[in-house]
C-alpha positions in Angstrom: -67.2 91.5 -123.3 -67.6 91.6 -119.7 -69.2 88.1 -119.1 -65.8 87.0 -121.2 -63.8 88.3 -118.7 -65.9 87.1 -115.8 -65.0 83.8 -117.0 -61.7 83.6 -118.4 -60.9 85.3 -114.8 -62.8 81.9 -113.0 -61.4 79.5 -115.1 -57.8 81.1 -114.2 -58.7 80.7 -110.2 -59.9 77.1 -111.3 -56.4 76.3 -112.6 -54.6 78.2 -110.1 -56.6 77.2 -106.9 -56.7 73.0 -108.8 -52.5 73.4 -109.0 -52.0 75.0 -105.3 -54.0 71.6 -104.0 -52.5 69.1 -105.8 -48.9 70.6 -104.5 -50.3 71.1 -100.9 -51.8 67.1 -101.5 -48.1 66.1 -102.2 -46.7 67.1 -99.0 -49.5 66.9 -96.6 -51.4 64.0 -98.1 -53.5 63.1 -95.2 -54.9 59.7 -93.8 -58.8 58.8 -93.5 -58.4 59.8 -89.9 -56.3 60.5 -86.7 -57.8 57.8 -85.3 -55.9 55.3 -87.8 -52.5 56.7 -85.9 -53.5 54.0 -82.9 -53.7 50.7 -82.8 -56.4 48.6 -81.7 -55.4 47.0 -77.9 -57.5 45.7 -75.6 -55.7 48.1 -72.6 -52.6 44.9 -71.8 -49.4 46.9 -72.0 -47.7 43.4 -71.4 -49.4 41.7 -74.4 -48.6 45.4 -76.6 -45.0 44.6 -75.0 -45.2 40.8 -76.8 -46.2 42.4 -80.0 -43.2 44.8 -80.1 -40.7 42.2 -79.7 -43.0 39.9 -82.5 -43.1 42.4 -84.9 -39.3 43.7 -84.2 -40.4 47.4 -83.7 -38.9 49.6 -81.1 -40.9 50.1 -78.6 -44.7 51.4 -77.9 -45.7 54.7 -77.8 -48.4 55.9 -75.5 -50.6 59.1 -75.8 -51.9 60.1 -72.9 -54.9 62.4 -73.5 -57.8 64.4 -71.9 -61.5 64.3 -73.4 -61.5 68.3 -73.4 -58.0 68.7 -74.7 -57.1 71.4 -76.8 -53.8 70.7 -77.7 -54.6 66.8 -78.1 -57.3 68.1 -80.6 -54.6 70.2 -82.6 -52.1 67.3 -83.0 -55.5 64.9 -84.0 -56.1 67.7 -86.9 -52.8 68.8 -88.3 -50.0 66.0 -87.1 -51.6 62.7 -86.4 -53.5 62.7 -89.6 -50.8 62.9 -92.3 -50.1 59.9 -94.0 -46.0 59.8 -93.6 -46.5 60.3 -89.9 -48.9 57.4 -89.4 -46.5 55.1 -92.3 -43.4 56.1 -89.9 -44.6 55.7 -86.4 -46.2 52.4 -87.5 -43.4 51.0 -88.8 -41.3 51.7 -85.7 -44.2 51.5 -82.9 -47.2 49.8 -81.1 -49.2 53.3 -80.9 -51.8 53.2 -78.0 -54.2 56.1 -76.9 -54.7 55.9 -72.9 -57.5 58.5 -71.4 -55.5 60.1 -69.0 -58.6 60.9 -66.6 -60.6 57.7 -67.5 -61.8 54.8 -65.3 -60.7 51.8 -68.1 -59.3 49.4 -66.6 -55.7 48.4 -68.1 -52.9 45.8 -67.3 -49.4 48.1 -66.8 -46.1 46.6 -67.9 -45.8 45.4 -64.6 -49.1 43.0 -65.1 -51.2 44.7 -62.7 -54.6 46.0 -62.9 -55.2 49.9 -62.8 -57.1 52.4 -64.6 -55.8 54.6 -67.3 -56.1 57.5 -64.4 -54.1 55.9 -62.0 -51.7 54.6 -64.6 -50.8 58.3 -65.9 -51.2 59.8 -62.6 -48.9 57.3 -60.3 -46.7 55.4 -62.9 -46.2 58.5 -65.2 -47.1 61.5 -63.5 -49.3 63.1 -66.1 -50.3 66.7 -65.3 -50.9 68.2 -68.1 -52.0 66.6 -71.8 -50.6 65.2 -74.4 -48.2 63.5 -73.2 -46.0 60.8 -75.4 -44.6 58.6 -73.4 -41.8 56.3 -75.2 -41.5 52.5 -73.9 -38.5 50.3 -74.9 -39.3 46.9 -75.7 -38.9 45.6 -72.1 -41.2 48.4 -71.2 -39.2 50.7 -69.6 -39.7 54.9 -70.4 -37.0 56.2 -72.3 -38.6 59.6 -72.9 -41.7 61.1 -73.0 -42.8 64.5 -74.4 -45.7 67.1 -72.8 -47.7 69.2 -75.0 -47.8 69.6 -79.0 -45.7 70.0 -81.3 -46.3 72.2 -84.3 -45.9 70.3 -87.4 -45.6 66.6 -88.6 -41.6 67.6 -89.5 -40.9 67.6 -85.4 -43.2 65.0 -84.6 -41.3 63.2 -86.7 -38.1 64.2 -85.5 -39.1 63.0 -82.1 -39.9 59.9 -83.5 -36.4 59.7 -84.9 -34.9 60.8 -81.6 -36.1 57.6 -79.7 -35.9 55.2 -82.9 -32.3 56.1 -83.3 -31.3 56.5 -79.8 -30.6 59.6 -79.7 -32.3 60.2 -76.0 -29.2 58.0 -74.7 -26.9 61.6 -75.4 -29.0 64.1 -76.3 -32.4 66.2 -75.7 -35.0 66.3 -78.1 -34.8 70.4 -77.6 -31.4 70.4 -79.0 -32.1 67.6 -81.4 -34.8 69.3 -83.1 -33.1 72.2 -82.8 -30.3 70.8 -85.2 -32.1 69.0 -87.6 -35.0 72.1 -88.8 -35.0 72.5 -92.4 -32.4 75.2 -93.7 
């Protein structure tokens, strides 16, 4: 009688724990990897500029990040990864990854060789990481936001904000602020 219960009671965790991942699958369905957010570039923001206007997006979207990162880490693991996140920002951007105390050497928008360090430090005055920095399709900043955010529902908003001009009236604080889910 006991073993009977002992495994009616694990076949009911079997069903309830299979139904509570196929929900959480629907809404978080993630990607191979983070690492699929970026694009492939060979560090020529004028060339990632060429591309934007070729491929009619709006702009290209720069992380600048730190090797020992913490909060670069978190938005890897729980915002970067999801599927709709990756579909959305691609759609919209040239994504690039820049090392924002590294020694690569990159072309700026401006066509002149510098290294990711200088790049974040003198052109965009990176302090403190992440950073997303939003470039307009002549390559011009239009906003840029420090640290992470705590879901894929704002990154996406702030994806939003800059595809839908909403930075030309607005902040993202407020934005986001009026557009959380009731």
């Amino acid at each position: 009688m006991k073993s009977k219960f002992i495994i009616a009671t694990a076949a009911l965790l079997v069903m309830v724990s299979t139904t509570v991942y196929s929900v959480e699958s629907v809404d978080n369905d993630l990607a191979t990897s983070a690492d699929e957010f970026f694009d492939v570039s060979f560090g020529d923001l004028t060339e990632e500029l060429s591309l934007v206007r070729e491929e009619d997006k709006t702009g290209v979207l720069i992380m600048f990040e730190s090797k020992d990162c913490p909060w670069c880490r978190r938005m890897k693991l729980n915002v970067l990864n999801r599927v709709a996140v990756q579909d959305y920002f691609h759609e919209n951007f040239r994504i690039l990854s820049l090392d924002a105390e590294g020694d690569v050497l990159i072309t700026d928008f401006d066509g002149k060789e510098v290294t990711s360090k200088e790049f974040a430090l003198k052109a965009m005055r990176v302090r403190a990481t992440p950073v997303f920095a939003f470039y307009d399709k002549e390559g011009e900043l239009v906003t840029r936001y420090t640290g992470a955010l705590k879901n894929a529902h704002d990154f996406l908003l702030l994806g939003q904000f800059v595809v839908d001009g909403h930075y030309k009236s607005s902040r993202f604080s407020k934005f986001r602020r009026e557009n959380q889910p009731s």
